[in-house]
Chimera marker file (.cmm) of the C-alpha trace (Angstrom):
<marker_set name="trace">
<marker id="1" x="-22.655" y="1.535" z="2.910" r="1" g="1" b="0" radius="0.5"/>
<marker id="2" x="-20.852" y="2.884" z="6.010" r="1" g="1" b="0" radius="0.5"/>
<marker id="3" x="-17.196" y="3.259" z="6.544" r="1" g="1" b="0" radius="0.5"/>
<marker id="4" x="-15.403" y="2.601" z="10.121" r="1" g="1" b="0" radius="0.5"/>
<marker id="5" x="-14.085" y="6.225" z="9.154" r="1" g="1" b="0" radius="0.5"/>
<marker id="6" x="-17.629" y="7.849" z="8.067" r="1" g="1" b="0" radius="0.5"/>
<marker id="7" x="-18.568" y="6.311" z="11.890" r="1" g="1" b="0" radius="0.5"/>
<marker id="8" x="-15.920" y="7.733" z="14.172" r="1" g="1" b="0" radius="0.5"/>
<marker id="9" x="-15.032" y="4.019" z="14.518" r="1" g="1" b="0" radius="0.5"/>
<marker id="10" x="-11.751" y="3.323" z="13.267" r="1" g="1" b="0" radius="0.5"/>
<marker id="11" x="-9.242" y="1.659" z="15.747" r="1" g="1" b="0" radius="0.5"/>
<marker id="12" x="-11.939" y="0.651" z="18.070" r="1" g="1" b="0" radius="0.5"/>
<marker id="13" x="-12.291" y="-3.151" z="19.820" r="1" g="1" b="0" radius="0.5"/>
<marker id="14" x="-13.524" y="-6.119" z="17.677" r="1" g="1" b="0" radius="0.5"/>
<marker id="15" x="-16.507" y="-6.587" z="20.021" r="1" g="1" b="0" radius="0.5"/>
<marker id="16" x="-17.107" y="-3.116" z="20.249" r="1" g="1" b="0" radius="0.5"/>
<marker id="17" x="-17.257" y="-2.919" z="16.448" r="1" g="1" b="0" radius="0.5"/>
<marker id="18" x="-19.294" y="-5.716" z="16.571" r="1" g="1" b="0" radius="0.5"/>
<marker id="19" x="-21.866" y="-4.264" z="18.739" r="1" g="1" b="0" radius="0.5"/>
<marker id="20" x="-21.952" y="-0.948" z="16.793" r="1" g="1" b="0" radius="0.5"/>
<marker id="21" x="-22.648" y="-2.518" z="13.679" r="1" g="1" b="0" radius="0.5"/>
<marker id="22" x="-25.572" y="-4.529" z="15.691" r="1" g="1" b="0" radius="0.5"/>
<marker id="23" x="-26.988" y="-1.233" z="16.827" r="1" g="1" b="0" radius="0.5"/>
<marker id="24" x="-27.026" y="0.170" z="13.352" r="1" g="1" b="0" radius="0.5"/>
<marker id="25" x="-28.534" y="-3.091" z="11.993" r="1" g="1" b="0" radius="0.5"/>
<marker id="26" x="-25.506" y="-3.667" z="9.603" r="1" g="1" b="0" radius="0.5"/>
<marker id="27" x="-23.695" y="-6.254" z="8.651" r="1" g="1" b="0" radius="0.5"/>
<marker id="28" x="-19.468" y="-6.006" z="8.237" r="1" g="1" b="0" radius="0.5"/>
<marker id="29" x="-17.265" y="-6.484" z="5.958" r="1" g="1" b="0" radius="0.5"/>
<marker id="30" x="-14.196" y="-7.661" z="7.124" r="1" g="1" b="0" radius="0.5"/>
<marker id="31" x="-10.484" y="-9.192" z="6.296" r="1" g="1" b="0" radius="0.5"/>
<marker id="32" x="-9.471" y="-9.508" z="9.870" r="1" g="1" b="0" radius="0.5"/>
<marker id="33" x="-8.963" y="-12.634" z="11.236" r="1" g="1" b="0" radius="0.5"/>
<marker id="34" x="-9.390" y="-11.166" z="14.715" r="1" g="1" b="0" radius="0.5"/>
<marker id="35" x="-13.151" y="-10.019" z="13.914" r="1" g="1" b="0" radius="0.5"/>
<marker id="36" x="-13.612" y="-13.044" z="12.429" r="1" g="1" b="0" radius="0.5"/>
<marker id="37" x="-12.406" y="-15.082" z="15.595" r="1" g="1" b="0" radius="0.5"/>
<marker id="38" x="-15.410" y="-12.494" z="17.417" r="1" g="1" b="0" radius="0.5"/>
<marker id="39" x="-17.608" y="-13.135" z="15.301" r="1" g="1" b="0" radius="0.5"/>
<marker id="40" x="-17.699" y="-17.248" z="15.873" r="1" g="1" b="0" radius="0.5"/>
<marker id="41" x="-17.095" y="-16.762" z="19.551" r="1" g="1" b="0" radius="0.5"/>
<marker id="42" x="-20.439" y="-15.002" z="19.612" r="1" g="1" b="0" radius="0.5"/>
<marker id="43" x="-21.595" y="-17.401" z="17.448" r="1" g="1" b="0" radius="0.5"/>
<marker id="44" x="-20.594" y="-20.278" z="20.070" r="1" g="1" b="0" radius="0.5"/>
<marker id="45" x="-22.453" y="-18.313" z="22.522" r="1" g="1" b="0" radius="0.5"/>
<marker id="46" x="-25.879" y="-17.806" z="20.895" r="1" g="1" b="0" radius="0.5"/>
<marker id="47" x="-24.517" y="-14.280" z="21.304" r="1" g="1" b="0" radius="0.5"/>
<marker id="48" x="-26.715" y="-12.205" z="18.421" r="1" g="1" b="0" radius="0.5"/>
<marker id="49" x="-25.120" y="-9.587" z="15.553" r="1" g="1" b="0" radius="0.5"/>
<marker id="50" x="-25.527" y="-8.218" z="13.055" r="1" g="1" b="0" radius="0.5"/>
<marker id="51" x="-23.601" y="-10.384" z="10.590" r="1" g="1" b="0" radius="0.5"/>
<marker id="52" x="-19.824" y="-10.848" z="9.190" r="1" g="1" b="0" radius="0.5"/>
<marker id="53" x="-18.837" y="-11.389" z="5.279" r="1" g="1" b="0" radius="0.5"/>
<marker id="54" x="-15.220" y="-12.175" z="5.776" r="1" g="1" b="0" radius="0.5"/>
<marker id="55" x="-12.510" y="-12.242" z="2.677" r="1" g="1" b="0" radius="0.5"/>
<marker id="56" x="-9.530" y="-13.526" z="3.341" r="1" g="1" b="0" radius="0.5"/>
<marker id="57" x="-6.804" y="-11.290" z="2.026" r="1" g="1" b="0" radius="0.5"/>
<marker id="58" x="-4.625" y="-13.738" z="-0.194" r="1" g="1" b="0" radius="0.5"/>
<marker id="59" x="-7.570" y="-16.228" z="-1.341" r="1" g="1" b="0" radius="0.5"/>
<marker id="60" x="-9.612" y="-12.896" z="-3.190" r="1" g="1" b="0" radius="0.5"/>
<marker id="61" x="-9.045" y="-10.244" z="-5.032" r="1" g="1" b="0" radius="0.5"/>
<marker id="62" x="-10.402" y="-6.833" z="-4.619" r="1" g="1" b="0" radius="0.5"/>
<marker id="63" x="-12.917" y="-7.075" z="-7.857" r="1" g="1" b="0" radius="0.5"/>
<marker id="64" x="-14.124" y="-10.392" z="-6.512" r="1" g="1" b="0" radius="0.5"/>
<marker id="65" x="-15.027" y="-8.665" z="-3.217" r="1" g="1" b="0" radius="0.5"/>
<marker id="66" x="-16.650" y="-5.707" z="-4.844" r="1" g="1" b="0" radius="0.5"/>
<marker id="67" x="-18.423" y="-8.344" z="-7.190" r="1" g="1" b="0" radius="0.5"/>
<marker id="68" x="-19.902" y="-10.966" z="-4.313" r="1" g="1" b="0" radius="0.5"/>
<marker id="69" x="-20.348" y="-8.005" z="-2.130" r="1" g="1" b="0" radius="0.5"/>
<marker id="70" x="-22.960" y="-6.624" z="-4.997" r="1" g="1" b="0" radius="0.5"/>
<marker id="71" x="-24.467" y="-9.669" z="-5.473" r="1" g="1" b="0" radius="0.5"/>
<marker id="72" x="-25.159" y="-10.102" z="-1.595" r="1" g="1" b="0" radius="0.5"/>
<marker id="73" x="-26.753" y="-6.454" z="-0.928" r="1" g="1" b="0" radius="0.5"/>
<marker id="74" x="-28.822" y="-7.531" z="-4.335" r="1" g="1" b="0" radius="0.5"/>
<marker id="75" x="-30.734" y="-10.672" z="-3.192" r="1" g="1" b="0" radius="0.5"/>
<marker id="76" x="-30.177" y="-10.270" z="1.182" r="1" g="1" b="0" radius="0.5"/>
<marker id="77" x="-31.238" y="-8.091" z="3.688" r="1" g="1" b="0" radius="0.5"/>
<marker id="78" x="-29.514" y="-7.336" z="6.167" r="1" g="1" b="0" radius="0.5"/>
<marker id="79" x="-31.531" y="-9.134" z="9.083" r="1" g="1" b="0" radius="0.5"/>
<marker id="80" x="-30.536" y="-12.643" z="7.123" r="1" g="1" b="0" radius="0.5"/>
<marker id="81" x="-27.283" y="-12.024" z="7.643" r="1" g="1" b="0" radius="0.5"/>
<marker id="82" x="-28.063" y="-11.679" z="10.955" r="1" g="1" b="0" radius="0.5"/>
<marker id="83" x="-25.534" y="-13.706" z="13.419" r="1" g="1" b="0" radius="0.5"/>
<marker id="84" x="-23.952" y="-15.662" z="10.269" r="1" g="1" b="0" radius="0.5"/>
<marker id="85" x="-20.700" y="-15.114" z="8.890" r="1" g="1" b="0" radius="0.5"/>
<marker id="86" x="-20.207" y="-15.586" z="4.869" r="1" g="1" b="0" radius="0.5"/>
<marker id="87" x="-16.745" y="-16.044" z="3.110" r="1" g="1" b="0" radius="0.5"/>
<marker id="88" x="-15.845" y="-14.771" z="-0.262" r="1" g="1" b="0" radius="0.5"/>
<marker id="89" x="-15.482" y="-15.516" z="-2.855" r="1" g="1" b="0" radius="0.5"/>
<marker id="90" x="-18.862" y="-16.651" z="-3.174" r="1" g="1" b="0" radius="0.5"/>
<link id1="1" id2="2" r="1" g="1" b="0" radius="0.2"/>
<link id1="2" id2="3" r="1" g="1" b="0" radius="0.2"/>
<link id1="3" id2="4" r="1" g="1" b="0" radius="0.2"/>
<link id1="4" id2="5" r="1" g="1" b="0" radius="0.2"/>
<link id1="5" id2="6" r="1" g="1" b="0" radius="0.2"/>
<link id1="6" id2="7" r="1" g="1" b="0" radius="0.2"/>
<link id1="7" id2="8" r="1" g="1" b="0" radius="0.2"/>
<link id1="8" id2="9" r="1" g="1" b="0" radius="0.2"/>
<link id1="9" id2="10" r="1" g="1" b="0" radius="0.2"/>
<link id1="10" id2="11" r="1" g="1" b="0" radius="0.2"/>
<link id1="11" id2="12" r="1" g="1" b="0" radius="0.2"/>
<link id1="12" id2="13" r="1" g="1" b="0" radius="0.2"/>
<link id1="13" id2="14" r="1" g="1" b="0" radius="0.2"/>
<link id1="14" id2="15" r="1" g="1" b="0" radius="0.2"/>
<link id1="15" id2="16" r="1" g="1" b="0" radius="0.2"/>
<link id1="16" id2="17" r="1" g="1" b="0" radius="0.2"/>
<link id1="17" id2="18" r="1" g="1" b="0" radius="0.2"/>
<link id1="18" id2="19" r="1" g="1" b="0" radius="0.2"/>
<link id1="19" id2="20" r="1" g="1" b="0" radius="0.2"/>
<link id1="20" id2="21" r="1" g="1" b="0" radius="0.2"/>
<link id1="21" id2="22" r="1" g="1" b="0" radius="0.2"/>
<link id1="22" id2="23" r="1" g="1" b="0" radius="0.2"/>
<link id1="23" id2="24" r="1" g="1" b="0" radius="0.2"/>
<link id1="24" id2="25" r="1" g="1" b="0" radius="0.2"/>
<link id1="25" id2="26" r="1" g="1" b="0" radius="0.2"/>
<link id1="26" id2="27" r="1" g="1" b="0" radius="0.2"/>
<link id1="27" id2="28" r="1" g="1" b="0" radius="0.2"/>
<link id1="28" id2="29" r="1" g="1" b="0" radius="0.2"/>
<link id1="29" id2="30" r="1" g="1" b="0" radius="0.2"/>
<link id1="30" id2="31" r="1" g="1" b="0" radius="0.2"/>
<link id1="31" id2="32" r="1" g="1" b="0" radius="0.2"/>
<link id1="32" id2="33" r="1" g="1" b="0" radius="0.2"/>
<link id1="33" id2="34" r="1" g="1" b="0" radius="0.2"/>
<link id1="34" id2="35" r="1" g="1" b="0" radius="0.2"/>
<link id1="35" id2="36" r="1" g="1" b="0" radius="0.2"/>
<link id1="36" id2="37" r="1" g="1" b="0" radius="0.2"/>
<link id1="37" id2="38" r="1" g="1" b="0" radius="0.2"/>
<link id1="38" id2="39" r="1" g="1" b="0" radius="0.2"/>
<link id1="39" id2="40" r="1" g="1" b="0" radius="0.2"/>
<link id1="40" id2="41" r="1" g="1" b="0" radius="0.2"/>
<link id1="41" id2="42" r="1" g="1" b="0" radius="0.2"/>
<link id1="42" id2="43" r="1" g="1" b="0" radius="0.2"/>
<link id1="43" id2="44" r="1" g="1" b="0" radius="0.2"/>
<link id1="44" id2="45" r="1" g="1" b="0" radius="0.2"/>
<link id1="45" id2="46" r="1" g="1" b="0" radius="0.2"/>
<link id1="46" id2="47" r="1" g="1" b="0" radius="0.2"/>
<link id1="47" id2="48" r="1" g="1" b="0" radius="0.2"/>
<link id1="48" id2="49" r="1" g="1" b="0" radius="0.2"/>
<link id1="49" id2="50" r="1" g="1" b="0" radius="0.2"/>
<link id1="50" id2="51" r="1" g="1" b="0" radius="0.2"/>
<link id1="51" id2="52" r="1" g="1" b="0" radius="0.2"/>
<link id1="52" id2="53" r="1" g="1" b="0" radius="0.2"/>
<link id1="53" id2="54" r="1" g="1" b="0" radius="0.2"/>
<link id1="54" id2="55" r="1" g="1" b="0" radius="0.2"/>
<link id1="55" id2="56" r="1" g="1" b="0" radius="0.2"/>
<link id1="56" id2="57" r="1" g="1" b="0" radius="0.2"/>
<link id1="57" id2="58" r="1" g="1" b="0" radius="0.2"/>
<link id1="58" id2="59" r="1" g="1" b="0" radius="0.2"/>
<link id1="59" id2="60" r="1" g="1" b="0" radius="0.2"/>
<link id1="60" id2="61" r="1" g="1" b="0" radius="0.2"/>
<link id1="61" id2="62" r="1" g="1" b="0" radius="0.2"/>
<link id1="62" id2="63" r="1" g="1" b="0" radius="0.2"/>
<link id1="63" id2="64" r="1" g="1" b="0" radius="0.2"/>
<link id1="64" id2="65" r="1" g="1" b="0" radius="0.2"/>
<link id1="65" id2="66" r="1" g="1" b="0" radius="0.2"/>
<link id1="66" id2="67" r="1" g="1" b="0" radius="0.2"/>
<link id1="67" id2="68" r="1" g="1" b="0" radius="0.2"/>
<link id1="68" id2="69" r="1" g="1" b="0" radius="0.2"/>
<link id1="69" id2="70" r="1" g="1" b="0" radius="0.2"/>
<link id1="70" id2="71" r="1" g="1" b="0" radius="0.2"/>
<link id1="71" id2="72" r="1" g="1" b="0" radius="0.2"/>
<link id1="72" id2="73" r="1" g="1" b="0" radius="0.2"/>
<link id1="73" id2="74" r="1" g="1" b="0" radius="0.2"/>
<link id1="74" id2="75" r="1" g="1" b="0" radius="0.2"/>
<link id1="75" id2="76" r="1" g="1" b="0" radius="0.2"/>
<link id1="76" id2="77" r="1" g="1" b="0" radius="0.2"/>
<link id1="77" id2="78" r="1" g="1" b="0" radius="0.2"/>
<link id1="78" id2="79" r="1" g="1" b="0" radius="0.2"/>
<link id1="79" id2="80" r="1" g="1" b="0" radius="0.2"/>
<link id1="80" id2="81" r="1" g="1" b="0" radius="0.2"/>
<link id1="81" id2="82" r="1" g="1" b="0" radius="0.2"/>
<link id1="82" id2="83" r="1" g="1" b="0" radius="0.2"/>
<link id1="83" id2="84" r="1" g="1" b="0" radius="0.2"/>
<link id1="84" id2="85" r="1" g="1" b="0" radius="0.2"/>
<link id1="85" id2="86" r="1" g="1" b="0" radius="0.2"/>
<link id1="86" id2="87" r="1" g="1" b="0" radius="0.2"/>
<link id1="87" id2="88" r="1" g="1" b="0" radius="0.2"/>
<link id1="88" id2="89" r="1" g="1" b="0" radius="0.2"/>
<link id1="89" id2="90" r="1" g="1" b="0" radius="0.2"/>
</marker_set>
């Protein structure tokens, strides 16, 4: 796991974000609507990256995030995540 913060990426574009987490091969998790909005625009495009797991911040709680986001990094890799977005809870 990799933080925006451990990456010198905090505050930076949505599609930038996007396209860093591509280049590193890594899905995101995210509770922003706005990435989320990115991440089916590219979607619409047939634009590829690297994946979105998106919680929305009143319909999950923290332990359910940590819990589904196990359970994901248990039985995926990362390239079939690839250009799909995935809601929690699970």
């Amino acid at each position: 796991m990799i933080t925006l913060e451990d990456d010198n990426c905090r505050g930076i574009a949505d599609p930038l974000l996007l396209d860093r987490a591509t280049e590193l091969g890594r899905p995101l998790f995210s509770q922003d609507r706005d990435l989320l909005a990115e991440a089916r625009r590219r979607q619409k495009e047939g634009a590829p990256f690297a994946g979105v797991i998106y919680a929305h911040r009143l319909q999950v709680t923290i332990g359910d995030c940590v819990r589904d986001l196990h359970l994901i990094a248990e039985v995926m890799e990362p390239d079939e995540l690839a250009s799909r977005v995935e809601f929690l809870p699970l």
